[in-house]
C-alpha positions in Angstrom: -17.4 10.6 -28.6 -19.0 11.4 -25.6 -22.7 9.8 -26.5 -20.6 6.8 -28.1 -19.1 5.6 -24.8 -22.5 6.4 -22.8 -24.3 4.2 -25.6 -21.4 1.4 -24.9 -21.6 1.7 -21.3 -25.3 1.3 -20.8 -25.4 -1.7 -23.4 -22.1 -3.8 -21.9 -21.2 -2.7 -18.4 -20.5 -5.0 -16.2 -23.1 -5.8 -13.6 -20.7 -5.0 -10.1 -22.0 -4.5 -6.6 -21.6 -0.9 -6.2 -22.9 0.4 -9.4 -26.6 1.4 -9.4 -25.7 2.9 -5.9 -26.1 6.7 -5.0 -24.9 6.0 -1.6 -21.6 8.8 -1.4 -20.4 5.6 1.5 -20.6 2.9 -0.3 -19.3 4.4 -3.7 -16.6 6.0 -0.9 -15.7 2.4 0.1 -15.5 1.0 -3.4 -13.4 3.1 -4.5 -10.9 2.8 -1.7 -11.0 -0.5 -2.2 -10.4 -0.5 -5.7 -6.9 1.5 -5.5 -4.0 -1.3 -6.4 -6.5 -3.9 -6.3 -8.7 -5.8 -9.2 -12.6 -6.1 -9.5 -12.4 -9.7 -9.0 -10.7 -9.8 -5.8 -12.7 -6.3 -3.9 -16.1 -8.2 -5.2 -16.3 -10.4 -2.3 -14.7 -8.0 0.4 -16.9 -5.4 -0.6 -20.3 -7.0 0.2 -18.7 -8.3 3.3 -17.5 -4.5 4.1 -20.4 -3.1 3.5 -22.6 -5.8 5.6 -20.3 -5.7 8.5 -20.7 -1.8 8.5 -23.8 -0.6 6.6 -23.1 3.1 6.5 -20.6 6.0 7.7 -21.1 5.8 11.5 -21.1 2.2 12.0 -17.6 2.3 10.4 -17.1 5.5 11.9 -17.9 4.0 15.6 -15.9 0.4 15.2 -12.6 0.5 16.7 -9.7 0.0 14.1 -9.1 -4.3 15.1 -12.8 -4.5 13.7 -12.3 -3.0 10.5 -8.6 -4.2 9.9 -10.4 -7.9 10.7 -12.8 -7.3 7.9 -10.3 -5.8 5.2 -7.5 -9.1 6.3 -6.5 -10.5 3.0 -7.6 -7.1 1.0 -3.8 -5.7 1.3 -2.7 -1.7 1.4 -3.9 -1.7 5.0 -3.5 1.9 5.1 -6.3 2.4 2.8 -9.1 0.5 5.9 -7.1 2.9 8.5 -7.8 5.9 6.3 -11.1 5.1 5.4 -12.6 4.9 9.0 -10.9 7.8 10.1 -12.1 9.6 6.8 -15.6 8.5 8.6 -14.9 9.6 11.7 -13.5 13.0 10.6 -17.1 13.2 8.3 -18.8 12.6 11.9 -17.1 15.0 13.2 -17.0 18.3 10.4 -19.7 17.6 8.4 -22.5 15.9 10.8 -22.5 12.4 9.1 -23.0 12.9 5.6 -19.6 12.9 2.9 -18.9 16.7 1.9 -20.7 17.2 -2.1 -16.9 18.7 -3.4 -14.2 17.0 -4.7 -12.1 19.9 -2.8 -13.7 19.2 0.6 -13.4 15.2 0.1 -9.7 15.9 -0.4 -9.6 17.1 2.6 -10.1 13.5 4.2 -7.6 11.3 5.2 -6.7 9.0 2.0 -8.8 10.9 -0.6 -6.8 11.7 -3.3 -7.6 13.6 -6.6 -8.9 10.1 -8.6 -11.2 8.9 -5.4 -12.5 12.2 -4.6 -13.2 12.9 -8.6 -14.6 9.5 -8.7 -17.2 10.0 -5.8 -17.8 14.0 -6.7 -19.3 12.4 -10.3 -20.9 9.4 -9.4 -22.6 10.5 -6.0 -23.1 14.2 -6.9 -23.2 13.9 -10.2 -20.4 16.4 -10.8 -18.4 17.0 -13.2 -14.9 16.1 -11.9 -12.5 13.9 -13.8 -10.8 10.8 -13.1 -7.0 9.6 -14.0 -7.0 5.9 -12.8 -4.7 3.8 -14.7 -7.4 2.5 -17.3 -8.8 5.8 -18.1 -4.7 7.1 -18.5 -4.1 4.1 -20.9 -7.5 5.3 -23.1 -6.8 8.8 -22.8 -3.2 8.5 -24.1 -4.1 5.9 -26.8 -6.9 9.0 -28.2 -3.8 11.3 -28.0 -1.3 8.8 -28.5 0.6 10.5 -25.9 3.2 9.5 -23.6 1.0 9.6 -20.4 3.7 9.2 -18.6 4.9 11.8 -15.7 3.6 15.2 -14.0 3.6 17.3 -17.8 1.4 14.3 -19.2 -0.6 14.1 -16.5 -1.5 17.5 -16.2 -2.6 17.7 -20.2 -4.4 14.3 -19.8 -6.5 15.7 -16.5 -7.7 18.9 -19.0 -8.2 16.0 -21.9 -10.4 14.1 -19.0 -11.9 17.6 -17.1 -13.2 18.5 -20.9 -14.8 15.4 -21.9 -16.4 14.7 -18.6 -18.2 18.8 -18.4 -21.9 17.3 -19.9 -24.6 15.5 -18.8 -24.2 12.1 -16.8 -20.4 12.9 -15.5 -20.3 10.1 -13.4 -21.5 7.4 -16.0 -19.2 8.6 -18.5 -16.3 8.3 -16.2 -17.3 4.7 -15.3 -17.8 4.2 -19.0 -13.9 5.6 -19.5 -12.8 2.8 -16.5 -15.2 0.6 -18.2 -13.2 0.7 -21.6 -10.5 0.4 -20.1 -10.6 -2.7 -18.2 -12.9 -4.2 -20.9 -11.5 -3.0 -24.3 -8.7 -0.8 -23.8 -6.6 -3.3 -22.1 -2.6 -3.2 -21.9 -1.8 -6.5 -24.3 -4.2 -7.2 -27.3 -6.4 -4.3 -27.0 -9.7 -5.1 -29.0 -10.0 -2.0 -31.6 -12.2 -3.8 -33.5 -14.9 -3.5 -30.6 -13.7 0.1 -29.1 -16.6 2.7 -29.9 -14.5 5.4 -30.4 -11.9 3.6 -32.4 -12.7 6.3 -35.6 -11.2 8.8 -32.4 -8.2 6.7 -31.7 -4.4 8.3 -32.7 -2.7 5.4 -31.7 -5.1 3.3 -33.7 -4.5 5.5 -36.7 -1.2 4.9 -36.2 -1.3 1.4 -35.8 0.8 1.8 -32.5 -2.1 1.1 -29.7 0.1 -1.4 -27.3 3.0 1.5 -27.2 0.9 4.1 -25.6 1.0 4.9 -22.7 5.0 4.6 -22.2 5.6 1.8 -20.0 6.9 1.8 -16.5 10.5 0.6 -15.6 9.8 -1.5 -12.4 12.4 -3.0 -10.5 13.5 -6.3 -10.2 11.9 -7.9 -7.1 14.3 -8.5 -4.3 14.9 -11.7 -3.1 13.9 -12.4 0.7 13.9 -15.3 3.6 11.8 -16.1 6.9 11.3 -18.6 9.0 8.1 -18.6 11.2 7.1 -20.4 14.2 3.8 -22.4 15.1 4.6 -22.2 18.9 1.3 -24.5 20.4 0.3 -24.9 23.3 -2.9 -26.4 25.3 -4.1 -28.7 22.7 -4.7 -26.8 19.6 -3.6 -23.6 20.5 -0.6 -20.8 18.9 0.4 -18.1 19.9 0.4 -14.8 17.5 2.2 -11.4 18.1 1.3 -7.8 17.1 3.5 -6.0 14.6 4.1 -2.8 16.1 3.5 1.0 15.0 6.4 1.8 12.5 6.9 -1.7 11.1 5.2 -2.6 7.8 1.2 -3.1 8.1 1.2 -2.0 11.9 -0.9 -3.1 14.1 -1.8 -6.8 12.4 -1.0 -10.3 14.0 1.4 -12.7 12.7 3.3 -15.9 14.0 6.5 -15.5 15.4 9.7 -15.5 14.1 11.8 -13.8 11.1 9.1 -13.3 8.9 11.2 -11.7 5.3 13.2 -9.2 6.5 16.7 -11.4 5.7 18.5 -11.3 2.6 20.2 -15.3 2.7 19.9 -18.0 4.8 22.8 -17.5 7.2 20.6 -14.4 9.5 17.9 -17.3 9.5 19.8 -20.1 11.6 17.7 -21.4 14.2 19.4 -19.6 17.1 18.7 -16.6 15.1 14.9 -17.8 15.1 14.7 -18.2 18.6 16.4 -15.3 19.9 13.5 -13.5 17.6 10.7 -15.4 19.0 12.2 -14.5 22.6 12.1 -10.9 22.2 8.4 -11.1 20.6 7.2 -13.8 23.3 9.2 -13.0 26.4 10.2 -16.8 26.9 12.5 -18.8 25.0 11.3 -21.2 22.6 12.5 -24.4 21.4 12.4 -25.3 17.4 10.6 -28.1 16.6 10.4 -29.8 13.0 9.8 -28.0 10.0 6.0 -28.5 8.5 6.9 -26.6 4.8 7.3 -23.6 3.2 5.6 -21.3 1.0 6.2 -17.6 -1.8 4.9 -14.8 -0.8 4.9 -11.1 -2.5 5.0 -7.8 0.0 5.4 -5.1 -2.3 8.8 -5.4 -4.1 10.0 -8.3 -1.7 9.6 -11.7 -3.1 9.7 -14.0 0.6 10.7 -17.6 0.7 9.1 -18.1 4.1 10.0 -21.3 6.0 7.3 -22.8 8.6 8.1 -24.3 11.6 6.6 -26.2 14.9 8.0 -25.0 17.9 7.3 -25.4 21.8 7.9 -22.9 24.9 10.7 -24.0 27.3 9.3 -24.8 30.5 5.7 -24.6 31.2 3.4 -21.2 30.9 4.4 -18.3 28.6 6.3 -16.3 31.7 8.3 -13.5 30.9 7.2 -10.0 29.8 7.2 -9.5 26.0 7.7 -6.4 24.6 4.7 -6.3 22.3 0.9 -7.7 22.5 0.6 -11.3 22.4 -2.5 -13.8 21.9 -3.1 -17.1 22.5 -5.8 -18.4 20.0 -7.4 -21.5 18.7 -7.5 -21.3 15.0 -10.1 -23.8 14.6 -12.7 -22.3 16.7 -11.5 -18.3 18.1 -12.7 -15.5 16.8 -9.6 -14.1 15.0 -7.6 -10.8 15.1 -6.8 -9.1 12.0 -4.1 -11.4 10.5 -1.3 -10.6 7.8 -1.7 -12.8 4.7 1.1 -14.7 5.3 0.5 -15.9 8.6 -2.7 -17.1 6.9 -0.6 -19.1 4.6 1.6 -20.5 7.2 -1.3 -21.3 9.0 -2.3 -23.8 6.0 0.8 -25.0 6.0 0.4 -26.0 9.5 -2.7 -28.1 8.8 -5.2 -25.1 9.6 -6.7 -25.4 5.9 -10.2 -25.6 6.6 -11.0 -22.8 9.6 -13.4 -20.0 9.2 -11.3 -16.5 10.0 -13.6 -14.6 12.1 -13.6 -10.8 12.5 -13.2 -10.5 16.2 -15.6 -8.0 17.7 -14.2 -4.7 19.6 -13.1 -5.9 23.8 -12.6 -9.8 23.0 
């Protein structure tokens, strides 16, 4: 089975920007990027990553508004956080170059069992497994196991740590993923071109699509905001910081009540500008409303509401509690910006800017 799914994987894997490389950083950054997210969308923000900051101390030396700027619009912030400090710590212990061992990569910041597997085989050519969710779906489909929980996870780890012990570890644990996202997919999975099909239990059993057990998510909850486009000096908004134990900390957004209300009545505009006050340190006064648009944080599903607005009386004045910017979407290099003040920013007519990262003191 093992010299079937090398044969498939060096005949039909995909051609993706961070395979070929032996660099332990950039496979390191792919595969952070790759937790939660899709090929499709990390394609793009990897080869900007990676030309932003080339290897480990580059990322390791930029201050965390630089790399938060590049990841905007990636999601899971914690995962840029982690990543540069997993770069400075390598600085630090282990003189610039990622530890060889999936045990010592644990030991950085974000670098769980599947990324530090994942980089262990593919830059060391180790022979550690891997348990993403593709490689759990073919693993239990062989078995036709459950996969689901800590019991089926341990037996489908030894299942994965047994197959992976020969030569070419990490190709054969890409070529696992590769099935996965390929062949081995959760609706309509194509037996008919799966080399190890003759292997498959679930196939035998003519049960492919019920393995692994699915997941019982909850529904989404229902959400409101109601954002403000406060300008000011021709062209210009203002933006405020989200602060350290809020949700994505340390990323700019519009003002306002941006999803944390549960019906319309906690979004009436007195309501609004009381917000605005507290994040601004001047009162504000609503102006008309320019749209709206859906956005999904997680397990919220936001209806957010956009809005022009105007300080009262002239100059910000005042002394807000939190960091504030004045910026000129159009032409400003830009702080690292939630996705939805992005949106809202279309909305507002600011459709066809270029987000720059900005650089560390602007």
């Amino acid at each position: 089975m093992r010299g079937r799914l090398l044969a498939f994987y060096d005949r039909h894997s995909r051609d993706l920007p961070w395979r070929g490389s032996q660099d332990p950083y950039a496979i390191l950054v792919s595969e952070v990027m790759l937790q939660q997210t899709t090929v499709a969308a990390v394609i793009p923000y990897y080869e900007k990553f990676l030309a932003r900051f080339p290897d480990l101390r580059s990322l390791a030396q930029a201050s965390e508004e630089e790399v938060l700027a590049v990841w905007a619009g990636l999601g899971y912030y914690r995962r840029a956080r982690n990543l540069r400090e997993a770069c400075r710590q390598t600085v630090r212990r282990h003189g610039g170059h990622l530890p060889g061992t999936a045990v010592a990569l644990r030991e950085l910041p974000g670098v769980g069992p599947y990324t530090a597997g994942a980089v262990a085989s593919i830059a060391f050519n180790l022979p550690e497994p891997v348990l993403d969710g593709n490689v759990v779906r073919v693993l239990a489909r062989l078995a036709a196991r459950p996969g689901r929980g800590s019991g089926e996870m341990r037996v489908l780890e030894q299942v994965a740590r047994t197959l992976v012990a020969g030569q070419r570890p990490g190709d054969f644990n890409q070529a696992l993923m590769e099935l996965g996202a390929t062949i081995c997919t959760p609706k309509k999975p194509a037996c008919g071109a799966c080399p190890v099909a003759r292997s498959c239990s679930a196939r035998r059993e003519g049960l492919a699509e019920m393995y692994p057990q699915a997941l019982l998510r909850p529904s989404p909850q229902r959400r409101r905001g109601v954002v403000l486009v406060v300008g000011h000096d021709g062209g210009r908004v203002y933006l405020v910081q989200r602060g350290g134990e809020s949700l994505m900390p340390g990323l700019w957004e519009l003002p306002g009540l941006s999803g944390q209300e549960k019906d319309a009545a906690a979004l009436e505009p007195r309501a609004v500008a009381r917000a605005a006050r507290r994040q601004l340190g001047q009162s504000v006064v609503l102006g008309k409303r320019l749209g709206s648009f859906q956005h999904t944080v997680v397990n919220r599903r936001v209806q957010v509401e956009v809005r022009a607005a105007r300080l009262q009386g002239a100059g910000r004045g005042g002394a807000a509690p939190g960091a504030v910017r004045s910026v000129d979407p159009g032409h400003d290099a830009m702080p690292p910006l939630t996705a939805a003040t992005r949106k809202a920013l279309e909305v507002a007519g600011f459709s066809s800017l270029t987000w720059i990262p900005t650089r560390s003191g602007q």
